[in-house]
Phi, psi and omega in degrees: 000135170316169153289141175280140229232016181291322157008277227270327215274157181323303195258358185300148135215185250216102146228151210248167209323325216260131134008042175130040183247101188231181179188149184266017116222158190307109159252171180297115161102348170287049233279002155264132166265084161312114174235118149152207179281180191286338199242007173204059172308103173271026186198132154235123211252099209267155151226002183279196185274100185266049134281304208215072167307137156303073185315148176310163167252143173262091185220170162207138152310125161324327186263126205299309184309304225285334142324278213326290175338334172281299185279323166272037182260325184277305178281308205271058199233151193277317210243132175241056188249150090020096165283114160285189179274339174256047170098288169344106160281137160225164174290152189289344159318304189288010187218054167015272186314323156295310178284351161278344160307331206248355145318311193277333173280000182269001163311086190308330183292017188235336178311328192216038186285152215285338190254012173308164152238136183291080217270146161282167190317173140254147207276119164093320195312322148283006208256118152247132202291154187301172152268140148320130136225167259224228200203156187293115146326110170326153188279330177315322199291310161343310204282302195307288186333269197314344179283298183315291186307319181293266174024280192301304189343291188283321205253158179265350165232172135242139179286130206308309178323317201255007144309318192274351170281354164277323167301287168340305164289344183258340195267295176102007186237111172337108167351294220286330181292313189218103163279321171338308201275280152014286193292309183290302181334316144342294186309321167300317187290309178309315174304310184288359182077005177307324202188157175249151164280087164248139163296102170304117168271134203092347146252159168272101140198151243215129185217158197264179151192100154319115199267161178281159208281156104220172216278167204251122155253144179208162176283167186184131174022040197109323211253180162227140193262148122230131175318117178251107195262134178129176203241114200270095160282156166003261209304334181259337153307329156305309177293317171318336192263007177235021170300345163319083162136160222044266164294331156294106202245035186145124238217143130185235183186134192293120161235161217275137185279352165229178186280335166243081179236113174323160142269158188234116162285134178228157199231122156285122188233172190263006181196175178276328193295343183284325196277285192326291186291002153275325205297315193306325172298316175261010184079003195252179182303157168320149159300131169257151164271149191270114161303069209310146187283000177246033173119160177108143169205165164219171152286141193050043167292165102355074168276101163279020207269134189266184182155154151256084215258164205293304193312269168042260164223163188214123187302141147077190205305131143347168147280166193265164170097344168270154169250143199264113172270354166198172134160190220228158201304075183004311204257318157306321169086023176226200176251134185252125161334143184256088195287185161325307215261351185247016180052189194266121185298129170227050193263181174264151185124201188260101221228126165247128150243181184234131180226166198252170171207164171258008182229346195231163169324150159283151201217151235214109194245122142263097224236121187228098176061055200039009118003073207263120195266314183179175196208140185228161173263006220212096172307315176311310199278346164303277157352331167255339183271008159280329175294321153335291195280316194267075178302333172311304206250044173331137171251004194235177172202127176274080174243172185302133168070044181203164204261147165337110143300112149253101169286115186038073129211210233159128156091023183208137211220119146303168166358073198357292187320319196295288179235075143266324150309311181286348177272305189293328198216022199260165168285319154218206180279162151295180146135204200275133163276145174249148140342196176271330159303340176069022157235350141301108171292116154271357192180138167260164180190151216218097180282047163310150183274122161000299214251323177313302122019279189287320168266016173246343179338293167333288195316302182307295175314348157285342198239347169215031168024081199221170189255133185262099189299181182272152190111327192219143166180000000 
């Protein structure tokens, strides 16, 4: 089972002893975990020492909100529990000595006692940061899923043509007019867990693979969360979404930054055994636990772990026998044609080409002062280790309270894994923002959630070379 991840959500912050006394991360004394909106906190958390609780203060806050917010995070919270020391959540009933802390911190007669002391506001601690969300799926997306999923049925690939001609009928706009949008949109459906990309090797051809749908799990305060991942036709997301009772205790769904895009249904249950008897319920595969990237593991977990791993790129000279047909261009953000006559690049700085073969995969050379560094079947990862290499020019971008970004360019991805995370614990999906046309891209953007956000902060940035705004890092 994963770590449990009450940490990381979004919306959390730390209150203390004292009458309207919060923090956005953790201090000594700071013995509660807050969780949800301010007017309806579903989770109060004991997270201290349960030997030895942090006893009430005769303090107040100056600020009249940040009271109210205080006590009601103390009465009204849905959820009352206990982190024991070996991990474990239970209700503060099972633990005597917490619940009489927390008895003593819900003592209204103490709210306003004459010998308090008065604390200044607190800075940030009540602020909960926004969220991203994200638009309603087109009803046509449904129609492409179901189309797809029939498909899938007899053949074990589809071939990518005629995915993009299903795209066409759904869009309404011709390949040939914008491949660009074509490619994030794909790129999107990939990130959301819908389908795999696969490359024939020894020939040029290119196949769709549906993965099959179940659900993605990770922990949360006690409780288990999960993603229903995989390519979800019409009917069976409606019965997910209508998975609601016994062990289920609530259903709803991560959307898309554009209309053709899925929704990812998530379901919250009181045990992993409620998550097995919905999937069982529904025909899908076992649930898996999400293999958080900073540690934790299981069996038959969800590996999300990035890496330039040898299948990947492979260090040092090409194969011989390609021709080189583009490449590519900084500023356009695509692959630019090559002629003939003009040969294997042998100028300086950092270079991608894409080169052909008439019998083999296309293969995608990274060229450093004409230096050939390493070569792939897999255009993104040429592309984040140039980006990589070329520090002037970070394709991706961060600033505060805002979503991972690649602003004007085409064709560049972070990491698979990354958004795969925002479809299980992200604020919404990944994928492409559209215009007012609904066929302009302005932006690819990666909705991790805050907190999730912030302790990946490293990771990503080893793997996806991107700028980090002021404020966050």
């Amino acid at each position: 089972m994963t770590p449990d991840l009450v940490d990381l959500e979004p919306d959390l912050r730390y209150l203390g002893p004292g009458v309207g006394e919060f923090s956005p991360t953790p201090r000594v004394g700071f013995d509660w975990l807050v969780v949800g909106p301010r007017n309806r906190p579903y989770l109060l958390l004991f997270i201290g020492d349960t030997d030895f609780p942090t006893r009430r203060a005769d303090r107040r806050c100056a600020d009249a909100g940040a009271r109210r917010h205080w006590q009601g995070a103390i009465h009204d919270s849905r959820r009352k529990a206990v982190r024991l020391p070996d991990g474990r959540v239970v209700p503060v009933s099972e633990v005597p000595r917490i619940e009489r802390a927390l008895r003593e911190y819900g003592d209204r007669g103490r709210d306003h006692a004459s010998g308090a002391v008065v604390v200044p506001r607190p800075t940030n601690g009540t602020e909960v940061r926004p969220r991203w969300h994200g638009v309603e799926p087109d009803g046509r997306v449904g129609h492409l899923a179901d189309a797809l999923a029939a498909l899938s049925v007899k053949r074990s690939g589809v071939r990518f043509g005629v995915l993009l001609d299903l795209f066409a009928a759904m869009i309404g706009v011709p390949f040939r007019d914008d491949p660009g949008l074509y490619y994030d949109l794909i790129r999107g459906w990939v990130e959301a867990g819908t389908m795999d990309v696969a490359r024939a090797q020894g020939r040029r051809a290119t196949y769709v693979v549906a993965r099959r749908p179940g659900f993605v799990a990770f922990g949360v305060g006690g409780r288990v969360r999960a993603a229903l991942l995989g390519l979800v036709p019409s009917v069976l997301e409606g019965q997910a979404r209508r998975s609601v009772g016994g062990g289920c205790l609530g259903s709803d769904a991560s959307l898309p930054p554009c209309r053709w895009m899925p929704r990812v249904v998530r379901v919250e249950c009181d045990s992993p055994s409620a998550l097995s008897e919905i999937s069982a319920e529904l025909g899908l595969a076992p649930p898996r636990w999400l293999r958080w990237p900073l540690g934790g593991s299981a069996e038959g977990a969800l590996d999300v772990s990035p890496g330039y791993q040898q299948e990947e790129l492979r260090e040092g000279a090409a194969p011989a026998g390609f021709a080189t047909e583009g490449r590519w261009n900084w500023y356009s953000g695509r692959f630019v044609a090559v002629s003939p006559d003009e040969g294997r690049s042998r100028g300086g700085g950092v270079r991608v080409e894409k080169r052909t073969h008439r019998e083999r995969a296309t293969i995608y050379v990274v060229l450093v002062d004409g230096e050939e560094w390493a070569w792939t079947y897999a255009r993104n990862w040429a592309l984040l280790l140039a980006y990589s290499l070329d520090e002037e020019s970070p394709p991706f971008v961060l600033e505060p309270r805002s979503p991972i970004a690649r602003p004007e360019r085409e064709g560049v991805y972070l990491p698979l894994p990354i958004g795969r995370l925002c479809a299980v614990l992200g604020d919404g999906l990944a994928g492409p923002v559209l215009g007012s046309d609904g066929a302009t891209v302005e932006e690819y953007r990666y909705p991790m959630a805050f907190g999730y956000r912030r302790r990946l902060a490293k990771w990503i940035s080893e793997v996806g070379c991107f700028y980090f705004g002021r404020g966050e890092g």
